[in-house]
N, C-alpha and C positions, 0 to 999 in steps of 0.2 A: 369097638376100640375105646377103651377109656385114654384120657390126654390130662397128665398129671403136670400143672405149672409151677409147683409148689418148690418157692424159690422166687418168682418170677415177679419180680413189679412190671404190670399194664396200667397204662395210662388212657383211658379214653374220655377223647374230650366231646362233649355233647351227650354223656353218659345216663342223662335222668328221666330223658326219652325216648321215644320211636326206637330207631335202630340203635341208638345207643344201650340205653334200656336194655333192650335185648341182649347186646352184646355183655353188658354187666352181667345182666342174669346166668348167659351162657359159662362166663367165664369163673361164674360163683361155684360152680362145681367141680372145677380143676385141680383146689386150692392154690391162686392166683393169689398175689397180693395185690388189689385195684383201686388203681386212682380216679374217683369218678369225680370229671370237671365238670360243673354244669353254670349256667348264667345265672338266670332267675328263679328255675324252678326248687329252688331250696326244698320244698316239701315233699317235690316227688324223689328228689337224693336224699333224704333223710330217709321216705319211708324203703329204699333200695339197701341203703345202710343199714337199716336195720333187720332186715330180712335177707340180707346176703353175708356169709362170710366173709369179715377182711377187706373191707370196703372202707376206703377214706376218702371225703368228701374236700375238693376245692373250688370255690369260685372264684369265677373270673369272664371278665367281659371282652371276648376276643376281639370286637370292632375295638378293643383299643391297643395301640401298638403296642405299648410298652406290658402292659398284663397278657401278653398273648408272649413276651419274651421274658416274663417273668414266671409262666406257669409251668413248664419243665424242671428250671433252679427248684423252685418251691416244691416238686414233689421229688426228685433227689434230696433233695435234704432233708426233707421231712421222712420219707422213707427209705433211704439208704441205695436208693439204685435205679435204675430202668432201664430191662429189659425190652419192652415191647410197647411204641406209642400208636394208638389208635387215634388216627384224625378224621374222626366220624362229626365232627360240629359243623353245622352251613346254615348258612339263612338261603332265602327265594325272595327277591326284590324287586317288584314289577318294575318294567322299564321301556316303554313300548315309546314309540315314535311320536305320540301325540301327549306324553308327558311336557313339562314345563324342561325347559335345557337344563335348568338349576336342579330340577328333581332327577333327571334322567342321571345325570354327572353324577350325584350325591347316593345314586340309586346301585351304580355302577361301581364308584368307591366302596360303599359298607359290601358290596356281592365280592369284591374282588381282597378285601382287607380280611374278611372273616372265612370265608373258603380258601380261599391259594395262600396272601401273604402270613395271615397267623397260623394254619398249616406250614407253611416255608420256616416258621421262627421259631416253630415246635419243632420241627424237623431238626433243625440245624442245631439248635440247644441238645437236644437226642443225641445227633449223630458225634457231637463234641466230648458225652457223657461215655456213645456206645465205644468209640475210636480205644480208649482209653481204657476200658474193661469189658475185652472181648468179644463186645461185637451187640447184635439186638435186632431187633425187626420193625419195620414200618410199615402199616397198614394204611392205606388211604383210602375213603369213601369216596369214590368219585361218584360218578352217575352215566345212565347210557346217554343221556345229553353229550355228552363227552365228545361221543363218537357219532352219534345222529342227528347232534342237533336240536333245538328248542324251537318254541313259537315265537315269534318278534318280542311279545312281551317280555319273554325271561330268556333274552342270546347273553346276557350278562351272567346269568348263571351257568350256561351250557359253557360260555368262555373260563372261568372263573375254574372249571369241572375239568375242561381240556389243558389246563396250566396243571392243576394237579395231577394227572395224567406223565405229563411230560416229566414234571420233577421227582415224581417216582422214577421213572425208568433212569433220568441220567444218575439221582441218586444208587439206582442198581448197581446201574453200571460202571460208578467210580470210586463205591466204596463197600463193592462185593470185597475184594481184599483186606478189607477191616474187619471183616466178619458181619457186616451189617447186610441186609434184605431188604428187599423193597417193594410193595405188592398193593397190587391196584383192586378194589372190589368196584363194581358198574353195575348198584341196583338199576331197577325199571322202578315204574310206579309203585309205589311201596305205601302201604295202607298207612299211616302218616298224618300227627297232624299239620305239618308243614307241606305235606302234598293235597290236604284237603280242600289249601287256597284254590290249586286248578281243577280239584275236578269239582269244586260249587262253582267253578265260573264255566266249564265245559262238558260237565257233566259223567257221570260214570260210566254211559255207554261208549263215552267214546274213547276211554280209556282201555275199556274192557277189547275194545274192539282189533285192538293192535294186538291179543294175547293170545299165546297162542295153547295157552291150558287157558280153562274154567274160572282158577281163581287170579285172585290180586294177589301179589307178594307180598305176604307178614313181614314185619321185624324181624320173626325168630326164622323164616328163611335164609336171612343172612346171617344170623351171628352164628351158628357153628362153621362156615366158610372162616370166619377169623381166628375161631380157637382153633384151628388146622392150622393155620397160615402159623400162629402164634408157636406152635408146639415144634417147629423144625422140620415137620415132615415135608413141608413145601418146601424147604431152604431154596430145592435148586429147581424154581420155577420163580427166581426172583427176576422183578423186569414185569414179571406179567401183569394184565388184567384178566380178573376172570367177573364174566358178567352173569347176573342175576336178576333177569328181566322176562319172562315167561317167557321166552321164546319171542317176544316183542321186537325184536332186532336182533340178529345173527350176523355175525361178523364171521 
């Protein structure tokens, strides 16, 4: 099945790595028009720009309020539209019980600011953009944290994962009528290097050991789940999650 975008501004924000990355990459042979958000990593969005089709590079620092509610405006205007936002960007912020109160609080803030609320203000800028010109789809990176749960160390993040969960589905469900979609993806352990923090502190057997195939989940396991989502043929599986965790958790 080939899935032609061509027409289509995608937004993904966290685009110059891991799953984002991938997701760029996947959506480079659609002919998408893509807007890759990234923070810091300017060289790895350069070198994706350059080697993808139709690829425009923004930055922006989502722990900050007001550039997480200015990065939507900014690629509407700059590219004439959007159809489809990908909120694939998160941090992992230790936060375990025998932090400092100051660290814990601060720790909980950036987890909850950079996954859920600049999620929420990409959203919301989206869905003010889609209301108005027929409609668009939402994509959210949650995680199987969502629904299973984390270690003490990272329940900020596993919370942070079940808030965008939630704001998917009401979004589904009160602005199916607009033409807008709302769709949850819920990696597992995902080869990563923002999941490399837990398994050099826990090891990879023990990650392994929750799986229920052989391997660990690539990046590019997940990004054709989004150019599907992306393409309408899920339209009316909006509301869901669909999980991508080897068999790790089964709901």
């Amino acid at each position: 099945m080939k899935i032609d975008l061509s027409g289509q501004v995608v937004l993904v924000t966290g685009g110059s790595r891991g799953i984002g990355a991938a997701i760029v990459k996947a959506l480079g042979g659609t002919g998408a028009t893509i807007a890759l958000h990234y923070r810091q990593a300017q060289k790895e969005a350069e070198i994706l720009a350059k080697n993808i089709p139709n690829v425009h590079l923004f930055q922006a620092d989502l722990a900050d309020p007001v550039a997480s509610r200015e990065l939507v405006p900014r690629v509407i205007d700059q590219l004439g539209g959007l159809q489809t936002l990908v909120n694939n960007a998160g941090v992992v912020v230790e936060a375990g019980l025998n932090h400092d109160p100051r660290q814990w609080q601060a720790a909980w803030e950036k987890t909850l600011q950079v996954n859920l609320i600049a999620a929420a203000s990409c959203s919301r800028k989206a869905i003010e953009h889609m209301r108005l010109n027929g409609g668009g789809r939402l994509i959210h990176i949650a995680s199987r944290a969502a629904f299973r749960g984390d270690t003490p160390e990272y329940i900020a993040y596993a919370a942070s994962k079940a808030g965008m969960v939630a704001m998917s589905r009401s979004m589904a469900r009160y602005y199916g009528k607009d033409e807008i979609k709302s769709f949850v993806i819920a990696p597992g352990f995902t080869r990563t290097a923002m999941a490399q923090e837990f398994i050099d502190q826990y090891g990879e057997e023990i990650v392994r050991h929750d799986l229920a195939l052989n391997d660990l989940t690539e990046p590019e396991d997940i990004a054709p789940t989004v150019v599907f989502m992306a393409s309408g043929l899920m339209d009316h599986a909006t509301g869901c999650a669909v999980d991508i965790n080897a068999g790790s958790y089964v709901r």
